[in-house]
PDB file of N, CA, C and O in Angstrom:
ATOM      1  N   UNK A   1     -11.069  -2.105  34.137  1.00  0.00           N
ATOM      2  CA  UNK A   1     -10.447  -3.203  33.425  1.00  0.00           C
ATOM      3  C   UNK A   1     -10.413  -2.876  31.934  1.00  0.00           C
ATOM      4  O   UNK A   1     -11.345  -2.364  31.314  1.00  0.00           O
ATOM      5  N   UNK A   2      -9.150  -3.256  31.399  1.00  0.00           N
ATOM      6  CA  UNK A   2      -9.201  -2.803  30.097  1.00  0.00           C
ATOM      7  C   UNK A   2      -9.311  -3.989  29.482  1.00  0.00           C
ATOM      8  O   UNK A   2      -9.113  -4.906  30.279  1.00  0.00           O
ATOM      9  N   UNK A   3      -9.656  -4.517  27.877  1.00  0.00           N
ATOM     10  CA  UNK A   3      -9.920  -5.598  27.338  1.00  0.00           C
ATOM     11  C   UNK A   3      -9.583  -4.808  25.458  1.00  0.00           C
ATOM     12  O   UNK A   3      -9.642  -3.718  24.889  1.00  0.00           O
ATOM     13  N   UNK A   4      -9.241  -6.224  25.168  1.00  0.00           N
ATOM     14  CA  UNK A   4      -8.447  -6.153  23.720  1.00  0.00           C
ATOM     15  C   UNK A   4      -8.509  -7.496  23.391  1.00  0.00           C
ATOM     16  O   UNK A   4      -8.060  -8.448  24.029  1.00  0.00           O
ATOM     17  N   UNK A   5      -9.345  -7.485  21.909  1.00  0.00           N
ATOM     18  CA  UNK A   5      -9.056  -8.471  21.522  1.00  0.00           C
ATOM     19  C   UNK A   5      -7.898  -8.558  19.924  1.00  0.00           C
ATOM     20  O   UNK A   5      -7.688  -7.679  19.087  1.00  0.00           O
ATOM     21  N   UNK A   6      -7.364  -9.945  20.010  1.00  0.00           N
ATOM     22  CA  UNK A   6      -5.722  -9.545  19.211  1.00  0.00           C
ATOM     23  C   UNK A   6      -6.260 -10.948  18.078  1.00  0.00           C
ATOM     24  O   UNK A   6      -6.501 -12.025  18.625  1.00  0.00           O
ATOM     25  N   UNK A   7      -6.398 -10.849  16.701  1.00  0.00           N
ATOM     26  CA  UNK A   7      -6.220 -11.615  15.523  1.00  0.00           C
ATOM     27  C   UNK A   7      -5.319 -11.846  15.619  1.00  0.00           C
ATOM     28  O   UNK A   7      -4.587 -10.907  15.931  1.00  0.00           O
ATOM     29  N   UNK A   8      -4.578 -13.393  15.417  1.00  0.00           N
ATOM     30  CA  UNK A   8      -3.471 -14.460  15.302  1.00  0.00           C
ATOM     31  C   UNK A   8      -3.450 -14.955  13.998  1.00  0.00           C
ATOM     32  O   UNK A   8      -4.417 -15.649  13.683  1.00  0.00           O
ATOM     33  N   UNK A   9      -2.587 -14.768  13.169  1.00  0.00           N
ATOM     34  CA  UNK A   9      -2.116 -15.821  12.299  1.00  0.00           C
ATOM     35  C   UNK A   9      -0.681 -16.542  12.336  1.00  0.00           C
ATOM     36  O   UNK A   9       0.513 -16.366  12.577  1.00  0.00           O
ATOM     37  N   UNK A  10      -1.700 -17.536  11.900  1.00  0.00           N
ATOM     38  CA  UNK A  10      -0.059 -18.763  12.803  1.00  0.00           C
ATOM     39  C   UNK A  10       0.169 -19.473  11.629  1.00  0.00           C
ATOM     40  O   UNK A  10      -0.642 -19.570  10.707  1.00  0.00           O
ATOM     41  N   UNK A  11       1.355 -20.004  11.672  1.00  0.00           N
ATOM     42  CA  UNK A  11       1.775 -21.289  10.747  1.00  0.00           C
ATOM     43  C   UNK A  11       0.872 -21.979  10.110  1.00  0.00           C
ATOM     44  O   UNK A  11       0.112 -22.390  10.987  1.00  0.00           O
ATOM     45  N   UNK A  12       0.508 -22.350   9.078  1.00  0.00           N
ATOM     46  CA  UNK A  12      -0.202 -23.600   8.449  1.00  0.00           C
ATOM     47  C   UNK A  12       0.198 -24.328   9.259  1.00  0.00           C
ATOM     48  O   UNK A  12       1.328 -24.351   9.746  1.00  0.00           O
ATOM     49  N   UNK A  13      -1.054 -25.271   9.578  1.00  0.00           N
ATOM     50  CA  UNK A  13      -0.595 -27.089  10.819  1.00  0.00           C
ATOM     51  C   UNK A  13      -0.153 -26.593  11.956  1.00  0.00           C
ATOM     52  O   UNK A  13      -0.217 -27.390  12.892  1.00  0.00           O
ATOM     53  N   UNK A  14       0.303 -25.482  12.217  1.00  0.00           N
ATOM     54  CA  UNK A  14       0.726 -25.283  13.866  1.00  0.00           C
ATOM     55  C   UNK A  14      -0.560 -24.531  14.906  1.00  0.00           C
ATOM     56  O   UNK A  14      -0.348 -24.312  16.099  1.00  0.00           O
ATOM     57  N   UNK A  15      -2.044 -24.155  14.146  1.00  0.00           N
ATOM     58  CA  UNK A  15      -2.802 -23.440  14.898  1.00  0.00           C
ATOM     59  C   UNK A  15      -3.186 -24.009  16.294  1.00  0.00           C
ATOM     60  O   UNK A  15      -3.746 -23.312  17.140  1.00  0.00           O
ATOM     61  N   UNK A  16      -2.904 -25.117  16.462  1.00  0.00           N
ATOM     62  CA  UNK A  16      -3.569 -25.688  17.651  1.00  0.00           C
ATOM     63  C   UNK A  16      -2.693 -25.622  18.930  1.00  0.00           C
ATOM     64  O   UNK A  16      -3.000 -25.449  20.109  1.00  0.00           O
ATOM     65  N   UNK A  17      -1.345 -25.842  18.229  1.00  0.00           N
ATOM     66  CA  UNK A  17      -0.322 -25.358  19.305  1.00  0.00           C
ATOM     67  C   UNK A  17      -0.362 -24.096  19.613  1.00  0.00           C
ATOM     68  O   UNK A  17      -0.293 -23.827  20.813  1.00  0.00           O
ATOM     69  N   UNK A  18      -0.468 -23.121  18.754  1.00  0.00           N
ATOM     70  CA  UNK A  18      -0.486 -22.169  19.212  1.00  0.00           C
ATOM     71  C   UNK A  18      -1.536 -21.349  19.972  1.00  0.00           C
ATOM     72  O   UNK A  18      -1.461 -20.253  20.528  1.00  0.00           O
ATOM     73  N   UNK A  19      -2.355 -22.066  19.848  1.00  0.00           N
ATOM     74  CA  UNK A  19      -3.443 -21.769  20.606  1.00  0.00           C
ATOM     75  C   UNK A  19      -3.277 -21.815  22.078  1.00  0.00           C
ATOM     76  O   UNK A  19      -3.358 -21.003  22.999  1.00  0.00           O
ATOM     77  N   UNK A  20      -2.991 -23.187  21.936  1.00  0.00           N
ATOM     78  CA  UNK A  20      -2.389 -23.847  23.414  1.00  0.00           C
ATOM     79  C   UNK A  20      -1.821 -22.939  24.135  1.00  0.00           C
ATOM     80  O   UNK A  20      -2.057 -22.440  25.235  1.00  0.00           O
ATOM     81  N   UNK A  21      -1.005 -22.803  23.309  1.00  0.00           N
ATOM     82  CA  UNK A  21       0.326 -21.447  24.289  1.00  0.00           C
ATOM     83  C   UNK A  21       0.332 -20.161  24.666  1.00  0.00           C
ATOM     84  O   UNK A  21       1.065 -19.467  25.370  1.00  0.00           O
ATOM     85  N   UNK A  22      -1.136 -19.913  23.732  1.00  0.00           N
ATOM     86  CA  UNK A  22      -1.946 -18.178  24.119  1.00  0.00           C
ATOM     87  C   UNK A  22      -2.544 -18.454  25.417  1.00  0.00           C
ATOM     88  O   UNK A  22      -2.270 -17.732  26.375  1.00  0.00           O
ATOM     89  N   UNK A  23      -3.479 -19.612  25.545  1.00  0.00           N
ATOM     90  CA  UNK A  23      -4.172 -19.788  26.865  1.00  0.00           C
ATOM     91  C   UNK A  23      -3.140 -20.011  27.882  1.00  0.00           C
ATOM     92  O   UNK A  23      -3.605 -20.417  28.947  1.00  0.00           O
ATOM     93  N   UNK A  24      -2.135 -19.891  27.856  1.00  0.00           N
ATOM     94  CA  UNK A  24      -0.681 -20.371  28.607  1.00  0.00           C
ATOM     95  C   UNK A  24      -0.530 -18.634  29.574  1.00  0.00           C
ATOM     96  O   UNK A  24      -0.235 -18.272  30.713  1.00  0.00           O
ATOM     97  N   UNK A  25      -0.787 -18.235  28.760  1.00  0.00           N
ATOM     98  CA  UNK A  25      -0.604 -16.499  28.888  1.00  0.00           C
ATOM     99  C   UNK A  25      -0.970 -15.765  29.810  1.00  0.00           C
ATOM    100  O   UNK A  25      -1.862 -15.006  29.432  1.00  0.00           O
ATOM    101  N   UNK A  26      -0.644 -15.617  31.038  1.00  0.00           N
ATOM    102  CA  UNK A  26      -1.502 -14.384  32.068  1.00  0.00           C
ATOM    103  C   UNK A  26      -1.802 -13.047  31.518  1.00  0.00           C
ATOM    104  O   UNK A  26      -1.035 -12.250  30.978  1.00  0.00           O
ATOM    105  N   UNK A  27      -3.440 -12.929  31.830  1.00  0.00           N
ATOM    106  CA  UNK A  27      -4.486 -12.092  31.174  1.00  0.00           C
ATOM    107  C   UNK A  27      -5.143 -12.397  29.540  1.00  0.00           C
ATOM    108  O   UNK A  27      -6.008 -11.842  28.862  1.00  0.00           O
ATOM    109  N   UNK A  28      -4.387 -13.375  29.369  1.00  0.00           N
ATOM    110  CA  UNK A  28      -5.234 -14.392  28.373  1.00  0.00           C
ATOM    111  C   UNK A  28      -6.850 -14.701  28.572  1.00  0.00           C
ATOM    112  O   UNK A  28      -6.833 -15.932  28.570  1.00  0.00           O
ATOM    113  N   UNK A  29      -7.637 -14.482  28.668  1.00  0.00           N
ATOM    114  CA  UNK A  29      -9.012 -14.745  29.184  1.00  0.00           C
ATOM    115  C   UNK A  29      -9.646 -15.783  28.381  1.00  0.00           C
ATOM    116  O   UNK A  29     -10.326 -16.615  28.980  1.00  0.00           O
ATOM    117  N   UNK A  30      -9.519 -15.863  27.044  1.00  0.00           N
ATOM    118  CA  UNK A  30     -10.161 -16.908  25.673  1.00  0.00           C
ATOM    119  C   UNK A  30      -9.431 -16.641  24.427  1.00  0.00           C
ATOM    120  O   UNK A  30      -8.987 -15.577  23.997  1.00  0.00           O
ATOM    121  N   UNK A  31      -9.398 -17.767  23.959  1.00  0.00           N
ATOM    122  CA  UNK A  31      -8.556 -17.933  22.554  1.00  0.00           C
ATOM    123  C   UNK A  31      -9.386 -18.958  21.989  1.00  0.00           C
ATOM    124  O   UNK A  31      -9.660 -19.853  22.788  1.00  0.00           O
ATOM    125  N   UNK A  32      -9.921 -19.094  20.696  1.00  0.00           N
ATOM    126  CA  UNK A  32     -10.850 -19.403  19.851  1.00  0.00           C
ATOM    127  C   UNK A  32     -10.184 -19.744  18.350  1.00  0.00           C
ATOM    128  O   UNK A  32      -9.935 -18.808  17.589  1.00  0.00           O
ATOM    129  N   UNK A  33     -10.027 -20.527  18.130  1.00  0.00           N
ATOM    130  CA  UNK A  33      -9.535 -20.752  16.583  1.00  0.00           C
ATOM    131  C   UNK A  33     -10.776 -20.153  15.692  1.00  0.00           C
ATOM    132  O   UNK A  33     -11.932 -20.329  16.079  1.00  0.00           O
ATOM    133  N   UNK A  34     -10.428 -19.283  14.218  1.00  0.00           N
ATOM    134  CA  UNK A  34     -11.589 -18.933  13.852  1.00  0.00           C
ATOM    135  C   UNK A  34     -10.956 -19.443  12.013  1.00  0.00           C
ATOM    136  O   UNK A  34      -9.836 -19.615  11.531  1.00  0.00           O
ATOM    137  N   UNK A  35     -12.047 -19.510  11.593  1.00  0.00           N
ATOM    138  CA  UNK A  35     -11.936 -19.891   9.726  1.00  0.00           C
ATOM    139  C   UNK A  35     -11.731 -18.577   9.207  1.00  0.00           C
ATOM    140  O   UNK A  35     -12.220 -17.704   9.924  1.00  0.00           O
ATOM    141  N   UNK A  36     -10.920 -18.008   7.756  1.00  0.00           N
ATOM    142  CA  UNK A  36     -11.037 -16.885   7.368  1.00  0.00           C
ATOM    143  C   UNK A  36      -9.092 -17.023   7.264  1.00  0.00           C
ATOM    144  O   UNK A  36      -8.327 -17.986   7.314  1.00  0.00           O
ATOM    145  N   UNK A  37      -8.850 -15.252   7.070  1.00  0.00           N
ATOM    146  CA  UNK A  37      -7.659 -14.536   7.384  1.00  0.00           C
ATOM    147  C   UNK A  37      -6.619 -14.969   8.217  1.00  0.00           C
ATOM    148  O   UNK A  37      -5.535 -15.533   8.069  1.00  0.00           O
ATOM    149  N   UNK A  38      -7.736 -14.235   9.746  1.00  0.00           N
ATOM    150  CA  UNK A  38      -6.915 -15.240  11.189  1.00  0.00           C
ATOM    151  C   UNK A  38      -7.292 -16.490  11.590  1.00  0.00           C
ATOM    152  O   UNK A  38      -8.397 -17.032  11.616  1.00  0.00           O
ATOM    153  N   UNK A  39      -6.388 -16.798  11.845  1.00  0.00           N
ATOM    154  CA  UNK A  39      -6.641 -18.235  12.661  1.00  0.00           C
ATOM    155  C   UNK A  39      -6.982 -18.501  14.398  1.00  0.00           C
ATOM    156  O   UNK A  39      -7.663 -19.430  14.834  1.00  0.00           O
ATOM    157  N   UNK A  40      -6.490 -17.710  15.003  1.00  0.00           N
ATOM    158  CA  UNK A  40      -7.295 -17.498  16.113  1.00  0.00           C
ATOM    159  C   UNK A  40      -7.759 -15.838  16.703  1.00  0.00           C
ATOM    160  O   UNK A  40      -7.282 -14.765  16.335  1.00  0.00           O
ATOM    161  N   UNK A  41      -8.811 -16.081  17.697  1.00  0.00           N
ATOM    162  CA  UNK A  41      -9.388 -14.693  18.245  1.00  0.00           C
ATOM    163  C   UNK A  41      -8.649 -14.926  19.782  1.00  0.00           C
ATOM    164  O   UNK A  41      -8.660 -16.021  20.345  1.00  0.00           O
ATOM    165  N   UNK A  42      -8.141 -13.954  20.236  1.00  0.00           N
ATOM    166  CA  UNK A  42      -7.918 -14.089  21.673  1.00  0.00           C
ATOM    167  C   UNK A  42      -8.180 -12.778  22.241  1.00  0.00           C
ATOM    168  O   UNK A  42      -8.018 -11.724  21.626  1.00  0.00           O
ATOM    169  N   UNK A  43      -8.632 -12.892  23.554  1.00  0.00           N
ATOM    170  CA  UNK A  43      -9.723 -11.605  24.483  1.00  0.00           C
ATOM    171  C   UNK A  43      -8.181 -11.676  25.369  1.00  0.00           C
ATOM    172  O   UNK A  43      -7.284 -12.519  25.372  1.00  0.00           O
ATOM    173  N   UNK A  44      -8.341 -10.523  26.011  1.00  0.00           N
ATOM    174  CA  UNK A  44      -6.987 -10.467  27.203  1.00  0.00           C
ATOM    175  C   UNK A  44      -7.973  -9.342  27.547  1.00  0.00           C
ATOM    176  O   UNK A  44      -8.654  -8.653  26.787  1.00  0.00           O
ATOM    177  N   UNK A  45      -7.852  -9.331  29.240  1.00  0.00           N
ATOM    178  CA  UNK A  45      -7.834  -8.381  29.930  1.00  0.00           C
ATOM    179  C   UNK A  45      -6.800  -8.062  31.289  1.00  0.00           C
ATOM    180  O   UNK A  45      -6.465  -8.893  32.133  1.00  0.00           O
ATOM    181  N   UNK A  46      -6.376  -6.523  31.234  1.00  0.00           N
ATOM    182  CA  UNK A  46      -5.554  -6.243  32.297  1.00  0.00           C
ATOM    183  C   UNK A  46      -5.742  -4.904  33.060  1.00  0.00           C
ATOM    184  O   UNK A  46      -6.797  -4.314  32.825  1.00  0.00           O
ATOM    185  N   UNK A  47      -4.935  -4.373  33.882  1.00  0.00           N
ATOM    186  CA  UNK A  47      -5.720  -3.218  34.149  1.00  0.00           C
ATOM    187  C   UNK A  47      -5.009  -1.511  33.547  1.00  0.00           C
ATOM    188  O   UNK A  47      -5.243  -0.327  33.790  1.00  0.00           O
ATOM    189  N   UNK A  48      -4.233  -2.149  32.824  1.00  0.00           N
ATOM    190  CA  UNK A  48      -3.894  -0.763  32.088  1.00  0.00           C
ATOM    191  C   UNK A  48      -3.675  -1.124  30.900  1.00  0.00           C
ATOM    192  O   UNK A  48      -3.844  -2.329  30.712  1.00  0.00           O
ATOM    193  N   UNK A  49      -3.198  -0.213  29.570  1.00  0.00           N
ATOM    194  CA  UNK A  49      -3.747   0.136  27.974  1.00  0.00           C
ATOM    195  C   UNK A  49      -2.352  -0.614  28.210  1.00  0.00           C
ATOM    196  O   UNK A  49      -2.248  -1.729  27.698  1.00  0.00           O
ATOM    197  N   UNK A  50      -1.244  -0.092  28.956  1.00  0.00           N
ATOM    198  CA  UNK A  50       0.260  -0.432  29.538  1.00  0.00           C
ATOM    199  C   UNK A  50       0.384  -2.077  28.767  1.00  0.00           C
ATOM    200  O   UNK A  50       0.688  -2.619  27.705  1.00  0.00           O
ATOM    201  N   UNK A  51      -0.124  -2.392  30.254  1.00  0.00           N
ATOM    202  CA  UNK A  51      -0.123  -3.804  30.423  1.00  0.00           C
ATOM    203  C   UNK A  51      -0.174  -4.684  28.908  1.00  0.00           C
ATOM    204  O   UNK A  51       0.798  -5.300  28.473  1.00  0.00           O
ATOM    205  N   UNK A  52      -1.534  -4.601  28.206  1.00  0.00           N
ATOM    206  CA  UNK A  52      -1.917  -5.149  27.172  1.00  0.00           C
ATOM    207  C   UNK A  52      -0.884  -5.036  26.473  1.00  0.00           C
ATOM    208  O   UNK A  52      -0.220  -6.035  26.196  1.00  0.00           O
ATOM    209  N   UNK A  53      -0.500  -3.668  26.000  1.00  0.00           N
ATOM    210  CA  UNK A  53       0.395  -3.194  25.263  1.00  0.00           C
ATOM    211  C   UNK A  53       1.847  -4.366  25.279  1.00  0.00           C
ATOM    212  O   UNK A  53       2.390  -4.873  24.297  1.00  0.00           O
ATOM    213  N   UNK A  54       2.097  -4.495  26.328  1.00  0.00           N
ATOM    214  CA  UNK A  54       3.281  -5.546  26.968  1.00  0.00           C
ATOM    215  C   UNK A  54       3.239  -6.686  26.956  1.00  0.00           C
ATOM    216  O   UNK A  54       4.281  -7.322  26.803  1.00  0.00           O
ATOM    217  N   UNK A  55       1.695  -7.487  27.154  1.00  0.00           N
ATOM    218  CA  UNK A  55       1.288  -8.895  26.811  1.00  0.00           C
ATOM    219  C   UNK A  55       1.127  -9.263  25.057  1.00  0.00           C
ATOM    220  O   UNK A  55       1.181 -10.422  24.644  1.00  0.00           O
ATOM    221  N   UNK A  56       0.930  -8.092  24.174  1.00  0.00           N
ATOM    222  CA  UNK A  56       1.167  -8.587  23.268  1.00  0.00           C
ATOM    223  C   UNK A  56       2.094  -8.172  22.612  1.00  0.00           C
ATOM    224  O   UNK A  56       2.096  -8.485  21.422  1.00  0.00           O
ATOM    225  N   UNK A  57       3.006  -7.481  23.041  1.00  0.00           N
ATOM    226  CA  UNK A  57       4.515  -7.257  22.441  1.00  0.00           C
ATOM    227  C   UNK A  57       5.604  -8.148  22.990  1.00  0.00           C
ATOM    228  O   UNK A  57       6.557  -8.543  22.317  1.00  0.00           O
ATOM    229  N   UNK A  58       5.441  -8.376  23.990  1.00  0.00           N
ATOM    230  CA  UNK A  58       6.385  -9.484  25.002  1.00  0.00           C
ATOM    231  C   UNK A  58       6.267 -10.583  25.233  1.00  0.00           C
ATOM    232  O   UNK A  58       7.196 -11.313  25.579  1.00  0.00           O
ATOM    233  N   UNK A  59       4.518 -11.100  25.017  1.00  0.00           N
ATOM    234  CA  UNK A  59       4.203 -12.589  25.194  1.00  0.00           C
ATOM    235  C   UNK A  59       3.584 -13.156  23.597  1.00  0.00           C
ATOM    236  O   UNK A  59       3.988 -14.018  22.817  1.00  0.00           O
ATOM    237  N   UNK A  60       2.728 -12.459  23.582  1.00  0.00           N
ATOM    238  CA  UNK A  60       1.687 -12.991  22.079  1.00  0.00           C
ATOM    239  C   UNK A  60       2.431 -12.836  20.867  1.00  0.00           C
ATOM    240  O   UNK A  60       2.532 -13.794  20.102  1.00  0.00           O
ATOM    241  N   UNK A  61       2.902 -11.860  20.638  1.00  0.00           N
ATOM    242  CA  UNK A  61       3.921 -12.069  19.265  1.00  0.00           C
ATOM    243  C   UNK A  61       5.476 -13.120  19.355  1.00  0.00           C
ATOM    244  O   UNK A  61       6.169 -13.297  18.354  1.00  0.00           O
ATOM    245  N   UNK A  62       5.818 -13.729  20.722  1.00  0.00           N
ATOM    246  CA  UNK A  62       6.847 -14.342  20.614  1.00  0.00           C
ATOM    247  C   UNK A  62       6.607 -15.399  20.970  1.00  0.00           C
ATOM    248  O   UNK A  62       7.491 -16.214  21.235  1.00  0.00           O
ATOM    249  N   UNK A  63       5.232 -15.665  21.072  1.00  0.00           N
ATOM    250  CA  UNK A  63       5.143 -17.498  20.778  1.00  0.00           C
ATOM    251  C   UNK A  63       5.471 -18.175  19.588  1.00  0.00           C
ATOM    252  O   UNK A  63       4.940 -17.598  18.639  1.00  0.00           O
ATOM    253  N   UNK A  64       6.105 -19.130  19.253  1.00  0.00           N
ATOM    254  CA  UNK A  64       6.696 -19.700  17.982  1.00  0.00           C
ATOM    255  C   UNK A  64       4.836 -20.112  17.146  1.00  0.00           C
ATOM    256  O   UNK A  64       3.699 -20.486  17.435  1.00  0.00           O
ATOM    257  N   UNK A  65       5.757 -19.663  15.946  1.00  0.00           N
ATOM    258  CA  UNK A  65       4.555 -19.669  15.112  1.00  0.00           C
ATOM    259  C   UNK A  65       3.647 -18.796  14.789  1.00  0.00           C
ATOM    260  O   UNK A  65       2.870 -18.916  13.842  1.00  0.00           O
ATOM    261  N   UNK A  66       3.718 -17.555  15.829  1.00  0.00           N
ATOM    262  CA  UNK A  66       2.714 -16.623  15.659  1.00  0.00           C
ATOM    263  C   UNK A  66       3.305 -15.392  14.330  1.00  0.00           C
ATOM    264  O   UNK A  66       4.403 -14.886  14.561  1.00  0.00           O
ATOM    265  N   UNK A  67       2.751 -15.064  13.327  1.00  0.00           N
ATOM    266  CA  UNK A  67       3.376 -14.704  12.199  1.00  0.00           C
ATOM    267  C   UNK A  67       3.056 -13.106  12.227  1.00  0.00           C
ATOM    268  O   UNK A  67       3.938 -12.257  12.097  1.00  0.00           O
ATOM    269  N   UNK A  68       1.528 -12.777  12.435  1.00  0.00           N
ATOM    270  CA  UNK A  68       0.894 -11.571  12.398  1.00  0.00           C
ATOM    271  C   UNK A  68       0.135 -11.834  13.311  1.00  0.00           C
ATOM    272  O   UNK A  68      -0.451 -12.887  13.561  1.00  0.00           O
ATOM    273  N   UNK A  69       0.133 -10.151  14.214  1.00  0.00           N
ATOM    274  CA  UNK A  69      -1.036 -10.029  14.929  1.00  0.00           C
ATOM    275  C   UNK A  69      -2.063  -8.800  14.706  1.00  0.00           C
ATOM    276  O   UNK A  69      -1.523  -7.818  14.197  1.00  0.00           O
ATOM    277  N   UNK A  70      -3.137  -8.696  14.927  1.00  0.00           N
ATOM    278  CA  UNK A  70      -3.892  -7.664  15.197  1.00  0.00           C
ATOM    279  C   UNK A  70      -4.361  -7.070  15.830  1.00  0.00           C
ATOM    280  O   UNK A  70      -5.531  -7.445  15.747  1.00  0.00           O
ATOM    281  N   UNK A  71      -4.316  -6.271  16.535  1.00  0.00           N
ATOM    282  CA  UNK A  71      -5.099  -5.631  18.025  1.00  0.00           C
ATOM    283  C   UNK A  71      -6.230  -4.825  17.804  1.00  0.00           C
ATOM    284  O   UNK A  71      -6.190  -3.798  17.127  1.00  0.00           O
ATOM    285  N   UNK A  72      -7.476  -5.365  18.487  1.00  0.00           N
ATOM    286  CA  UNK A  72      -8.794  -4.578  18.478  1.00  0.00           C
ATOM    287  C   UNK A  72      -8.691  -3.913  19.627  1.00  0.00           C
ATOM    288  O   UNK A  72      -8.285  -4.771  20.411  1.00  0.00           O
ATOM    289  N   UNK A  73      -8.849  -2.567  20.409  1.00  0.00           N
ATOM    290  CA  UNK A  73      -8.774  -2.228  21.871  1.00  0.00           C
ATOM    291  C   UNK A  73     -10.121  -2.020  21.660  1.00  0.00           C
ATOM    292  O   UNK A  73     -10.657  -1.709  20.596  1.00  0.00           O
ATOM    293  N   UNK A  74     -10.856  -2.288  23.184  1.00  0.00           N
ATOM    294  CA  UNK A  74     -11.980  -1.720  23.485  1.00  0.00           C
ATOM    295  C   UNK A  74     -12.254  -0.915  23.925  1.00  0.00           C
ATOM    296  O   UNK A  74     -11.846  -0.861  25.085  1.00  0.00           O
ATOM    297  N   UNK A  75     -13.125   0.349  23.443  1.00  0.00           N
ATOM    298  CA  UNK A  75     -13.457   1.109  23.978  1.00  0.00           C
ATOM    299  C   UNK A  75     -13.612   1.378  25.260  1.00  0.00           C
ATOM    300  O   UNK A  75     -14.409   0.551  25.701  1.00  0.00           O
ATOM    301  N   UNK A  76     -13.185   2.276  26.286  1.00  0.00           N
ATOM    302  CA  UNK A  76     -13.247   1.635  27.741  1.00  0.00           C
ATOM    303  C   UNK A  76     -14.908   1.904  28.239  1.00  0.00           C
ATOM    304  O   UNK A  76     -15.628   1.157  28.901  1.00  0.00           O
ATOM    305  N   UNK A  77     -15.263   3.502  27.547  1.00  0.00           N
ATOM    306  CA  UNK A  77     -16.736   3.821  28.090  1.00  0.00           C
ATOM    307  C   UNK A  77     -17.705   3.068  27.397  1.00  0.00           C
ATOM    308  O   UNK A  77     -18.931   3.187  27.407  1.00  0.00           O
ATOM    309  N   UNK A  78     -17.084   2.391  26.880  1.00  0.00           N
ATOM    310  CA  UNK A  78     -18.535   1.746  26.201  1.00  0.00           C
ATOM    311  C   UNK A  78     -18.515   0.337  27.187  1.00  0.00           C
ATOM    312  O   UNK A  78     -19.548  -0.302  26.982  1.00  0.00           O
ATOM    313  N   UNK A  79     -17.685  -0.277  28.130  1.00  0.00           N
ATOM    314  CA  UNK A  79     -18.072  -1.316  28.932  1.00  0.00           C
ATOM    315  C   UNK A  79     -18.800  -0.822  30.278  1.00  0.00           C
ATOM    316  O   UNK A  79     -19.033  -1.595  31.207  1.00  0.00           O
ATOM    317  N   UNK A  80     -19.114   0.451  30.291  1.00  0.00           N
ATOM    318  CA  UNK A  80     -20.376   0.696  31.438  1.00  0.00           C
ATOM    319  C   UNK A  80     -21.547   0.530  30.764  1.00  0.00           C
ATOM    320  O   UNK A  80     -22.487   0.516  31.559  1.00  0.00           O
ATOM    321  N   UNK A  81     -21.912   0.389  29.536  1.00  0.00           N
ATOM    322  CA  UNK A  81     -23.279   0.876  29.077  1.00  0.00           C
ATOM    323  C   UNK A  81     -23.874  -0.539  29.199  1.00  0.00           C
ATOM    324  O   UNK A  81     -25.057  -0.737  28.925  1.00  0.00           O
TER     325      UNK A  81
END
């Protein structure tokens, strides 16, 4: 299983919707509004680098409101340890 987590910055006043609409998302796993830069944290897991790659080029950046994203990938060998 691969896992990535993606920084959201959204609209001033629209973070909550957009939140909404990340958890809307298949392989969405958690979305978290956070204080700072971004405005939300969201975890996705799928089973290829592919996949992710496609959930946040095809789904997460074209929710209305979403302005910038960031992608953290996780290391894959470091989720056996």
């Amino acid at each position: 299983m691969n896992i990535a987590f993606v920084l959201v910055q959204s609209t001033i006043g629209h973070e909550m919707e957009v939140l909404h609409d990340l958890l809307k998302i298949q392989y969405v796993k958690e979305a978290k509004g956070t204080f700072g830069y971004y405005d939300i944290l969201v975890k996705i897991e799928a089973e290829t680098e592919k996949e992710i790659e496609k959930i946040i080029t095809k789904k997460i950046r074209k929710v209305k409101n979403v302005n910038t994203t960031t992608t953290l990938s996780v290391i894959s060998e470091q989720e056996k340890l």
